[in-house]
C-alpha positions as CSV (number, residue, x, y, z in Angstrom):
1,X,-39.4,66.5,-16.2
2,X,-38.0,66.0,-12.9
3,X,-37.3,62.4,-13.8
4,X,-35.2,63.4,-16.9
5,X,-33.3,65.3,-14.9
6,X,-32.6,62.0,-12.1
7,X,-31.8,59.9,-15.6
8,X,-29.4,62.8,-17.1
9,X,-27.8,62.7,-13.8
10,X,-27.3,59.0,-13.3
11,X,-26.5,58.5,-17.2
12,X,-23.4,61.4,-16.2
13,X,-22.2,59.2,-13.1
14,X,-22.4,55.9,-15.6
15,X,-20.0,57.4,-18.2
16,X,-17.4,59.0,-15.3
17,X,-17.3,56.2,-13.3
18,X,-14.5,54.1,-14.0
19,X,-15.4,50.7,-15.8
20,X,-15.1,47.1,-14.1
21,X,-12.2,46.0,-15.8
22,X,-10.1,49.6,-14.9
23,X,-11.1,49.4,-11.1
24,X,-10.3,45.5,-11.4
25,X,-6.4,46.1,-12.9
26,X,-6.0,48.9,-10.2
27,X,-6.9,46.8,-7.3
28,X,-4.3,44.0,-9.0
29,X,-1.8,46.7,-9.0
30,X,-2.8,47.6,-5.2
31,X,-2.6,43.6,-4.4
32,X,0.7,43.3,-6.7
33,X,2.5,46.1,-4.7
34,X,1.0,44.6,-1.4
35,X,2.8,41.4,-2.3
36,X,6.2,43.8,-2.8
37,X,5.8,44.9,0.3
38,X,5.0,41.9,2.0
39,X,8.6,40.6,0.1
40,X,6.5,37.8,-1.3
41,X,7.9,37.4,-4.9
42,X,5.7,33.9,-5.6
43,X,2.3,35.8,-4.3
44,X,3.5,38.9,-7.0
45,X,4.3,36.5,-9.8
46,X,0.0,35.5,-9.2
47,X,-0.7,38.8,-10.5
48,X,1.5,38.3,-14.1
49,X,1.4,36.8,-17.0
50,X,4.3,34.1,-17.9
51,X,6.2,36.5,-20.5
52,X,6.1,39.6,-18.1
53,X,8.4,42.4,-19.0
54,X,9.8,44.6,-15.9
55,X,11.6,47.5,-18.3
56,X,13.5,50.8,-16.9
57,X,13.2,53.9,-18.6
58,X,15.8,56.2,-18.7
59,X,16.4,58.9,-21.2
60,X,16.0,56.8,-24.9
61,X,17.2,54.0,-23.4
62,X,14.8,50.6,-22.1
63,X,16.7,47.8,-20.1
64,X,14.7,44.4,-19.9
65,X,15.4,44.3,-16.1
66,X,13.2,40.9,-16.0
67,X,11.4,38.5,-18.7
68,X,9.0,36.5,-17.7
69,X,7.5,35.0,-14.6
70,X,10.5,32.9,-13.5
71,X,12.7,35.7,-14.1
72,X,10.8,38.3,-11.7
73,X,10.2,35.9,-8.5
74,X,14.1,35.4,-9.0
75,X,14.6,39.1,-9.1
76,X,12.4,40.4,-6.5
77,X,13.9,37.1,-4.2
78,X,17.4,38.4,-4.4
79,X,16.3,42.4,-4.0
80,X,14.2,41.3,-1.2
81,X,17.5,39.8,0.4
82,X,19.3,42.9,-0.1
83,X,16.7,45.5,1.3
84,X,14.8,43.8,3.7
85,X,13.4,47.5,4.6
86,X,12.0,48.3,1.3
87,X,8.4,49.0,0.6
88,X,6.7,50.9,-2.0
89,X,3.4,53.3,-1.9
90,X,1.4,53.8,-4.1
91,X,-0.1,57.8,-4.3
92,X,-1.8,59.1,-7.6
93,X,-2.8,57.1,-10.5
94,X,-4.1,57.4,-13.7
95,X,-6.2,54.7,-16.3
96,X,-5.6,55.1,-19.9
97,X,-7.5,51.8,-21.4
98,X,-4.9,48.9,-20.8
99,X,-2.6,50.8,-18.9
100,X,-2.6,51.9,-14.9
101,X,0.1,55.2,-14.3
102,X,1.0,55.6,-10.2
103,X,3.4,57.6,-8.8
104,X,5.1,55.3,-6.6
105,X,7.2,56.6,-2.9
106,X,9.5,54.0,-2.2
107,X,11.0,53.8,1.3
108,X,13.9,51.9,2.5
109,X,16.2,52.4,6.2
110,X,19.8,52.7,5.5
111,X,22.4,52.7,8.4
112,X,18.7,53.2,10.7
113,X,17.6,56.7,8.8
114,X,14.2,56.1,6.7
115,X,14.9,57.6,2.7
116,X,12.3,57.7,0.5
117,X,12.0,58.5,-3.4
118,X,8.6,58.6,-5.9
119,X,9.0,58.0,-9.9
120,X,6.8,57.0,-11.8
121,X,5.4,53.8,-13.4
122,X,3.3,52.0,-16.3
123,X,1.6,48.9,-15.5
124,X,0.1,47.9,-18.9
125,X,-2.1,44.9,-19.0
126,X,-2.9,41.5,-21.4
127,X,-5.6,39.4,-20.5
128,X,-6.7,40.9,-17.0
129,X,-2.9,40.7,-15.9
130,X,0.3,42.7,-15.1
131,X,2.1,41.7,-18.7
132,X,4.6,44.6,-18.2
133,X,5.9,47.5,-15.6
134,X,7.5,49.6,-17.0
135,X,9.7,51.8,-14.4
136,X,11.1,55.8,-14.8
137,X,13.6,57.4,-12.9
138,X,13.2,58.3,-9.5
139,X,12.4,62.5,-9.2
């Protein structure tokens, strides 16, 4: 009996635990955003596929800020240029199949005083990479 209960316990922590391929996407998400950070926009574009989509989300309205690979490491060259202070954190997450939610804090120094502002964003999968990121206002 006491070995039904060990098997009902481990069977439990089997079906909670996250699977491979969820843990695997997070810590692509955690290794895209460490590339932001790092202003690396070639060592982000690793973590994409070719026709990535970077979409804001405001209201009913979607902008295509970026479409595909070429287009990003362009993007985040230029923003990088232009906010050489900016990072991003990530703090709470969620895994729904092909899609990673985090709240993101983002943190940037202007005129030497640190600001800082979370939303929230989508980071949906194809093929075991980032194939959009899809970005809210910031709260």
């Amino acid at each position: 009996m006491c070995y039904l209960r060990y098997f009902f316990v481990f069977f439990c922590f089997i079906l909670s635990a996250p699977s491979f391929a969820e843990s695997n996407r997070f810590e692509q998400v955690e290794q895209f955003v460490a590339a932001f950070n790092d202003h690396n926009a070639e060592r982000m574009a690793q973590y994409v596929t070719e026709d990535v989509q970077w979409l804001s989300v405001n209201g009913d309205k979607i902008t295509v800020e970026t479409r595909g690979k070429e287009s990003l490491v362009k993007a985040m060259s230029g923003y990088f240029t232009s906010c050489p202070s900016c990072q991003s954190r990530l703090e709470d997450f969620t895994v729904l199949g092909s899609r990673i939610s985090v709240v993101e804090e983002a943190s940037w120094r202007r005129n030497g005083e640190l600001r800082s502002q979370k939303s929230l964003a989508v980071y949906e999968f194809s093929n075991n990479l980032i194939h959009r990121v899809y970005y809210f206002p910031a709260e």
